[in-house]
C-alpha positions in Angstrom: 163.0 29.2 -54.5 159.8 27.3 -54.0 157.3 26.3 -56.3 153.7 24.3 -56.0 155.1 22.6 -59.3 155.2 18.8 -59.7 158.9 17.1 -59.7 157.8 15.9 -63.0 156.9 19.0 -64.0 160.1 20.6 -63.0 161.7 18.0 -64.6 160.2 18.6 -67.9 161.0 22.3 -67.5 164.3 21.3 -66.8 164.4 19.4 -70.0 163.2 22.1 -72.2 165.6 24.6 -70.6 168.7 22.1 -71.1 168.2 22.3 -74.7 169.1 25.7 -74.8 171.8 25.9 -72.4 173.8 22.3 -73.8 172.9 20.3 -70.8 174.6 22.2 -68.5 171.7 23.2 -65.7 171.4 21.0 -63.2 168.9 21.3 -59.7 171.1 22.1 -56.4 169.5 21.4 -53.0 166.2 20.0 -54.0 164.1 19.2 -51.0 160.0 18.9 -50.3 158.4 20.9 -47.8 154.7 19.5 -47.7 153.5 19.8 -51.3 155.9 22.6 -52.2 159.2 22.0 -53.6 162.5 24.4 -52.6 165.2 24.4 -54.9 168.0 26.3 -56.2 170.0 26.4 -60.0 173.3 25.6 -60.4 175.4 24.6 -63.8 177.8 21.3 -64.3 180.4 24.0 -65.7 181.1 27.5 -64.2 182.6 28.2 -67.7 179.7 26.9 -70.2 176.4 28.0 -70.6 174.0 29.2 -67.9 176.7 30.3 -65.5 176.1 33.5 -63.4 179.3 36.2 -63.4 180.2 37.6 -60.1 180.1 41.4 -59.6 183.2 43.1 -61.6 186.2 44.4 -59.6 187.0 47.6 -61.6 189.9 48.3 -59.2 191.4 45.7 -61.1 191.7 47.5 -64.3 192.6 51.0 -62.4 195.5 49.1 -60.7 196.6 47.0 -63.5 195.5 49.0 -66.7 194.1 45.4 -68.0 190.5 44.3 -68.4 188.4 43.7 -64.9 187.9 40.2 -63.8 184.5 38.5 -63.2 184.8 35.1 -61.2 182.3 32.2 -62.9 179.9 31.2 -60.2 178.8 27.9 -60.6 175.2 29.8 -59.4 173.0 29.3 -62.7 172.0 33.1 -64.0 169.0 35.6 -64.4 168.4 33.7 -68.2 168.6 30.1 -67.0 165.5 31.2 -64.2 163.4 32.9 -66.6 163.5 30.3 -69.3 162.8 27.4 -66.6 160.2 29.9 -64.9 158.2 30.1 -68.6 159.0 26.5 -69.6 157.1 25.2 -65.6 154.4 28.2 -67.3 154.1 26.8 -70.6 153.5 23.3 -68.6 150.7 24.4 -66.2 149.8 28.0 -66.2 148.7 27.3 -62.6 152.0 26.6 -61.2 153.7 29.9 -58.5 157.1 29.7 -57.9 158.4 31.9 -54.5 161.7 33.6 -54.9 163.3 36.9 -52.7 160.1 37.4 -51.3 158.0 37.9 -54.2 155.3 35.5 -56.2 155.7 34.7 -60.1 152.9 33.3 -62.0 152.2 33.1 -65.7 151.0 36.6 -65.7 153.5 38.6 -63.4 156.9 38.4 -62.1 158.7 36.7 -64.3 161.9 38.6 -65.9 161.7 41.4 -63.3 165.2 42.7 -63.7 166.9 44.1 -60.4 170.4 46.0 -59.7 172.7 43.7 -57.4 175.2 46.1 -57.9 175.4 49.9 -56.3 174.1 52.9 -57.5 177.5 54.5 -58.1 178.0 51.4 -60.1 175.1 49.8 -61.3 175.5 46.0 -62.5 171.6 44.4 -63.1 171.1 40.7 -62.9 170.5 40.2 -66.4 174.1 41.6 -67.3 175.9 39.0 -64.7 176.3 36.5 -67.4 177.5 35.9 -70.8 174.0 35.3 -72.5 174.4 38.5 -74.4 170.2 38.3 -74.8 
């Protein structure tokens, strides 16, 4: 991603959007490009709050006749990006943040669902975690 935003702004985002997920969003390979600023989202722990679910191996549970698996990515999820997205908003309404190709601004953008999965099997990015929102 990469955003007009301030570091101090992003880092009172980051703030606000800790306090929701128990401190467990952190900023992976933050670097400065001129004025903008690229970053990704990652959490401290794949297993706590924030964390992103792989896709789910169904094969599993045809094979074994248990549950499918999801790996914990340490990748932060669809949540953790919206709520930071509306907390850099709620900042400065002026800030644009570039992600997959596509702008997000206080008016447009943000919680755009998408399907990462197939359309025989269908898995959105909002249901690759356990934020049950």
């Amino acid at each position: 991603m990469r955003t007009n935003a301030t570091q101090t702004e992003l880092d009172n985002a980051m703030e606000i959007v800790n306090r929701k997920y128990n401190n467990n969003i952190i900023f992976n390979n933050l670097s400065y490009t001129g004025r903008q600023i690229n970053f990704t989202l990652k959490v401290k722990d794949s297993h706590g709050k924030g964390a992103r679910l792989g896709f789910p191996h169904t094969s599993w549970e045809t094979r074994t006749g248990k549950p499918y698996k999801q790996r914990h990515l340490i990748n932060a999820c669809w949540h953790v990006h919206g709520d930071l997205f509306d907390a850099l908003f709620s900042i400065n309404d002026n800030i644009y943040i570039w992600s997959g190709g596509k702008k997000i601004c206080s008016s447009f953008g943000n919680w755009e669902d998408r399907n990462i999965g197939s359309t025989y099997q269908p898995f959105y990015y909002s249901e690759a975690c356990e934020c049950k929102e």
